[in-house]
C-alpha positions in Angstrom: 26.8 22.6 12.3 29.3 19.9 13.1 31.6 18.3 10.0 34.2 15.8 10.2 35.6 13.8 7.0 34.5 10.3 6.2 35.0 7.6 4.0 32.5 6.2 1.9 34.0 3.1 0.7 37.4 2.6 2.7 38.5 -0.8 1.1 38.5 1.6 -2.1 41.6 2.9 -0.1 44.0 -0.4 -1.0 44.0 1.3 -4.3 46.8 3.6 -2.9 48.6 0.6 -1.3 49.7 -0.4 -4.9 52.3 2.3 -4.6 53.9 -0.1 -2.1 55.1 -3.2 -4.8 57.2 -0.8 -7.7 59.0 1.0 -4.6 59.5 -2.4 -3.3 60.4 -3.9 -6.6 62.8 -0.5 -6.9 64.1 -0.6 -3.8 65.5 -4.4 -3.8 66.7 -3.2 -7.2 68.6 -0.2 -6.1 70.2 -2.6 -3.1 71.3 -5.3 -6.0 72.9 -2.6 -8.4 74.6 -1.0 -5.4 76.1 -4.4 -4.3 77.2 -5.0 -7.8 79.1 -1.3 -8.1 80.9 -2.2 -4.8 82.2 -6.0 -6.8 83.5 -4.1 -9.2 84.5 -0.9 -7.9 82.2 1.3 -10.0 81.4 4.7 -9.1 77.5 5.5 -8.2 75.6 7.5 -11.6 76.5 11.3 -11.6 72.9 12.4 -11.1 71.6 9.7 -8.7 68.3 8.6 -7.9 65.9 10.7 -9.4 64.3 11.5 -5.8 61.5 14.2 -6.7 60.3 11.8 -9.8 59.9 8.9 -7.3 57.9 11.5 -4.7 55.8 12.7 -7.9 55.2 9.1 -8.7 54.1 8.2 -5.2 52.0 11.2 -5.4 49.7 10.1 -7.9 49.1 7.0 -6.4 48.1 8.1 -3.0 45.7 10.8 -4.4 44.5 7.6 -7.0 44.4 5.6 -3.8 42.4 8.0 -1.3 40.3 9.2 -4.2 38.7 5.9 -4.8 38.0 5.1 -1.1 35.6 8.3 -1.6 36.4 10.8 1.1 33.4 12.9 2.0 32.8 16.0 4.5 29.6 15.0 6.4 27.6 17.5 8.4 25.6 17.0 11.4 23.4 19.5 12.4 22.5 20.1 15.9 19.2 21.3 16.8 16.6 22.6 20.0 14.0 20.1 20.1 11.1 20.3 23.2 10.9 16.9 24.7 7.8 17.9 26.2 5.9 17.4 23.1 5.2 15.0 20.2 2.9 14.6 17.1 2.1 11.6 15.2 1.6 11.4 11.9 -1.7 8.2 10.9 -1.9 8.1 7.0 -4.7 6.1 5.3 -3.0 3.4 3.7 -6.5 1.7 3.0 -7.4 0.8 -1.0 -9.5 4.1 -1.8 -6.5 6.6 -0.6 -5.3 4.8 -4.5 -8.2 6.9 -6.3 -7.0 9.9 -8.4 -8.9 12.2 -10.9 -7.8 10.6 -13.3 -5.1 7.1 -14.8 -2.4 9.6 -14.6 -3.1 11.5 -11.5 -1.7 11.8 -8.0 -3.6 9.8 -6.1 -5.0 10.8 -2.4 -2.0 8.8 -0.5 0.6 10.9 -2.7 -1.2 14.0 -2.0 -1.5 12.9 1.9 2.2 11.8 2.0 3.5 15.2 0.5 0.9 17.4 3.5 2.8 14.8 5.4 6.1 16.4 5.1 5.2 20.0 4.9 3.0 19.7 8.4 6.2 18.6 9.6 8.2 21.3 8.8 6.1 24.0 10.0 6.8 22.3 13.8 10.9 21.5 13.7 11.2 22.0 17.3 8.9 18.8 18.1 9.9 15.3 17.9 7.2 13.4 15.0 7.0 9.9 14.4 5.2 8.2 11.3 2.3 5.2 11.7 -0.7 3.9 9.0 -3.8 3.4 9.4 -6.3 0.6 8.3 -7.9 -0.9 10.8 -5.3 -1.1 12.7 -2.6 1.7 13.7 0.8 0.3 12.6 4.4 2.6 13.8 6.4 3.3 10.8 8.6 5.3 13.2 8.5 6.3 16.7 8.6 10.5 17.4 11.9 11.2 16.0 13.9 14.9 15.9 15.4 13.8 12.3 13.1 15.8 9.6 15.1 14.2 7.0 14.5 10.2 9.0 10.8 11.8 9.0 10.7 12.3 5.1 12.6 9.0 4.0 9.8 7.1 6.2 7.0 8.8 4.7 8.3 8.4 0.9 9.8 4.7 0.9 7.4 3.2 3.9 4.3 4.4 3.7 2.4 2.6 0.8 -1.1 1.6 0.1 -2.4 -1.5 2.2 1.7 -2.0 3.3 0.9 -4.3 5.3 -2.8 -5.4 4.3 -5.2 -4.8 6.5 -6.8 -8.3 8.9 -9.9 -7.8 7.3 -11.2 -8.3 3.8 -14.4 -6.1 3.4 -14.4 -3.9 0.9 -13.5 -0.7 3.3 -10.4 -1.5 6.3 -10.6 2.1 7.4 -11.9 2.1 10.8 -11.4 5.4 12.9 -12.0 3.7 16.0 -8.6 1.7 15.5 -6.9 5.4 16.7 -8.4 4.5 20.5 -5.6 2.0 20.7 -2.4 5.2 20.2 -2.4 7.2 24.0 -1.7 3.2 25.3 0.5 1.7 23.3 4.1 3.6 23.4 3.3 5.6 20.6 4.4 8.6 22.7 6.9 8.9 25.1 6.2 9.4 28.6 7.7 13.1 29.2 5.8 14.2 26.3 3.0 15.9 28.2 1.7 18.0 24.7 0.2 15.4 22.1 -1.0 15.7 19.0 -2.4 13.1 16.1 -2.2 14.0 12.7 -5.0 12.4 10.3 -4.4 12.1 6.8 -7.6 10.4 5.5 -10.0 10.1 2.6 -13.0 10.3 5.3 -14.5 6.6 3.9 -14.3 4.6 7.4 -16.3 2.1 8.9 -18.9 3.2 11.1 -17.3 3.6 14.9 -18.1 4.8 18.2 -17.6 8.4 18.5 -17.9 9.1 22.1 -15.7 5.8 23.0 -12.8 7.1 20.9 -13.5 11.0 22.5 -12.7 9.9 25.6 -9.7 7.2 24.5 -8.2 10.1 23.3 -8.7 12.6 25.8 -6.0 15.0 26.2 -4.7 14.3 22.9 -4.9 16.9 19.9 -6.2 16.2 16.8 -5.4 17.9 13.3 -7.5 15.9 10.2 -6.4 17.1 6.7 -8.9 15.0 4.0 -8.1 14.2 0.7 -11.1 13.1 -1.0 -13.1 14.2 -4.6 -16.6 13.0 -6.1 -15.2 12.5 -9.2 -12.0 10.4 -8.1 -11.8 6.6 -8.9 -9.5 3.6 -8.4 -7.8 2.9 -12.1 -6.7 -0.3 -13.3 -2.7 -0.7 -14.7 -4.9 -0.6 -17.9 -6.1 3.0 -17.1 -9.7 1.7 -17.1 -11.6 2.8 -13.3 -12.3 -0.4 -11.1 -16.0 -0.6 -11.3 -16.0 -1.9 -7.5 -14.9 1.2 -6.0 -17.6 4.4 -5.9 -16.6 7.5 -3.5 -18.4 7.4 -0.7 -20.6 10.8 -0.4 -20.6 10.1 4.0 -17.3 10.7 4.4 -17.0 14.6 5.1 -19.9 13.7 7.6 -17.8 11.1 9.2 -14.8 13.2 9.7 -16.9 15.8 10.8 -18.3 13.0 13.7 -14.6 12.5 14.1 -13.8 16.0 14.6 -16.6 16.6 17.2 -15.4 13.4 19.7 -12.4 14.4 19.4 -12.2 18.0 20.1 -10.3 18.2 16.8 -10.5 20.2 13.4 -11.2 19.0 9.8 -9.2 20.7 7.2 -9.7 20.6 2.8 -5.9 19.3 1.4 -5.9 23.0 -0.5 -6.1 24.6 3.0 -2.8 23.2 4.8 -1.7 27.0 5.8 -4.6 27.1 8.4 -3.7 23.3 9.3 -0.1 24.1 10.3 -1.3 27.3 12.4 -3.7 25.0 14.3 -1.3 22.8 14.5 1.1 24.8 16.2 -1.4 26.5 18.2 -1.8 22.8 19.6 1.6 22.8 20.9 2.2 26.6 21.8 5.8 26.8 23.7 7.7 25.2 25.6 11.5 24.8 26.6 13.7 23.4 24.3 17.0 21.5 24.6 19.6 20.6 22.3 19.6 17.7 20.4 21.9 16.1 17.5 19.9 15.5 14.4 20.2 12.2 12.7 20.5 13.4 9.4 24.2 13.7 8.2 24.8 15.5 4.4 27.9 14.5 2.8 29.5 16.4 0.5 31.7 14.5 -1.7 35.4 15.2 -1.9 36.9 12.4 -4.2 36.6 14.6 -7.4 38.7 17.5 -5.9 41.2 14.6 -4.8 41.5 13.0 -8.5 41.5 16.5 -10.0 45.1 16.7 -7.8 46.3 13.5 -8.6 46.5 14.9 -12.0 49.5 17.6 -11.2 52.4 15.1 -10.0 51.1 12.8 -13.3 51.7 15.9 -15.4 54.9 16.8 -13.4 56.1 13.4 -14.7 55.1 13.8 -18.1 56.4 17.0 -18.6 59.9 17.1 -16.8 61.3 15.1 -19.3 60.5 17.7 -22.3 62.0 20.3 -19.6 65.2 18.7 -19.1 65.7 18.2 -22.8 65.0 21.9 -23.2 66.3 23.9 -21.0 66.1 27.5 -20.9 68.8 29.8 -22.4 70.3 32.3 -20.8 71.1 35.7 -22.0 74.7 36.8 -21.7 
């Protein structure tokens, strides 16, 4: 774990700088006064400059000052990735991964996006990028070490028909659009150990099963399907679209998926035995280390405006202490 302090908003910082005009404004002062005393031949006051008043009141405005340009401690965390390996996340993006169970229930891409995440973390060690699927295979993000670049993809990017798919038939999915991945720089070049994750309702267009087997030969494959007979497409109303049934062939299709592929088909409720095969896809390999992306800042301003408050009370108070001071005992 590697911190250093940052700032968050630096031009907050000119806050302190206002200390600058009354010492200014007190120093030409304390020049003109002086220069006056020496005209007249007056003596300088008995007590002086009030020196640790004037280092109280500059105090306060440089804790003010750094307080508002946010300082924060921000953690980097360095980790052993392999760079023999990488997995890709496709998730459906097509219109029916927007059916739910009901108006107010998660629908299939939620579900998918949240397997997403937890699949990820069961293999840290491997670099995992994000793409959609319609029918086409769009990158959302390249094989990445960051699990927290990972999650922010998933969550804010990944969104249903974002972007629409070319065609306008009532169902984009099209499997056979994952032939294009092993050739595209989806993967990099020293990862000999690849894996696709699937994250799919099933309901594709028919494709060509052994043409796709051998586009993605030497490639593993890990499909988790979201998908319910009794899930439908609602309306901002809450009212089901009547266009949009669930398709009773999809099981079979992933299951024709599955077979060309020389992959595995697992329920949504069943992501424990997903993550083992998953894993079991990649085995071991040598690792090497790696700085994460991901950065954690923990804030620090409120600790400096909590101290800005003891020279302020220092000033408040010395007053009432000089006009009272403590008796002695003889």
């Amino acid at each position: 774990m590697l911190g250093a302090v940052i700032l968050l908003t630096p031009l907050g910082g000119l806050a302190a700088a206002a200390v600058l005009l009354p010492f200014t404004a007190g120093a030409i002062a304390y020049r003109r006064v002086r220069a006056v005393r020496a005209a007249l031949g007056l003596l300088a006051p008995r007590h002086g400059t009030d020196v640790v008043a004037l280092v109280a009141l500059a105090a306060t405005f440089v804790l003010v000052g750094v307080a508002a340009a946010q300082p924060a401690l921000s953690h980097d965390t360095a980790q052993r990735v392999r760079k023999d390996a990488a997995a890709l996340f496709v998730l459906d993006t097509s219109r029916s991964m927007a059916a739910s169970v009901g108006p107010t229930g998660r629908t299939r891409l939620a579900r998918a996006k949240s397997a997403a995440m937890a699949l990820r973390a069961t293999i840290p060690d491997v670099e995992s990028g994000v793409a959609t699927l319609t029918d086409r295979v769009l990158p959302n993000l390249l094989p990445v070490a960051d699990a927290a670049s990972f999650d922010a993809t998933v969550e804010r990017a990944v969104g249903i028909e974002q972007p629409p798919p070319r065609s306008t038939g009532v169902r984009a999915t099209t499997y056979g659009a994952l032939a294009a991945i092993p050739g595209t720089g989806f993967f990099a070049g020293s990862a000999k150990h690849r894996a696709i994750v699937l994250l799919t309702d099933g309901e594709s267009q028919p494709f060509d099963p052994g043409a796709l087997g051998r586009a993605l030969d030497g490639v593993g494959v890990v499909i988790v399907r979201f998908w319910d007979r009794h899930e439908s497409i609602f309306e901002p109303s809450g009212r089901p679209e009547s266009a949009y049934r669930p398709d009773p062939s999809a099981p079979a299709m992933l299951d024709a998926l599955a077979a060309a592929t020389g992959g595995r088909v697992f329920g949504e409720a069943d992501l424990g035995r997903a993550s083992t095969q998953l894993r079991t896809l990649f085995g071991r390999g040598p690792t090497t280390p790696t700085l994460a992306r991901a950065r954690r800042e923990t804030s620090l301003a409120p600790y400096v405006a909590l101290a800005a408050l003891v020279p302020l009370a220092f000033l408040l108070w010395r007053p009432r202490l000089r006009r009272n001071p403590v008796s002695r005992v003889t």
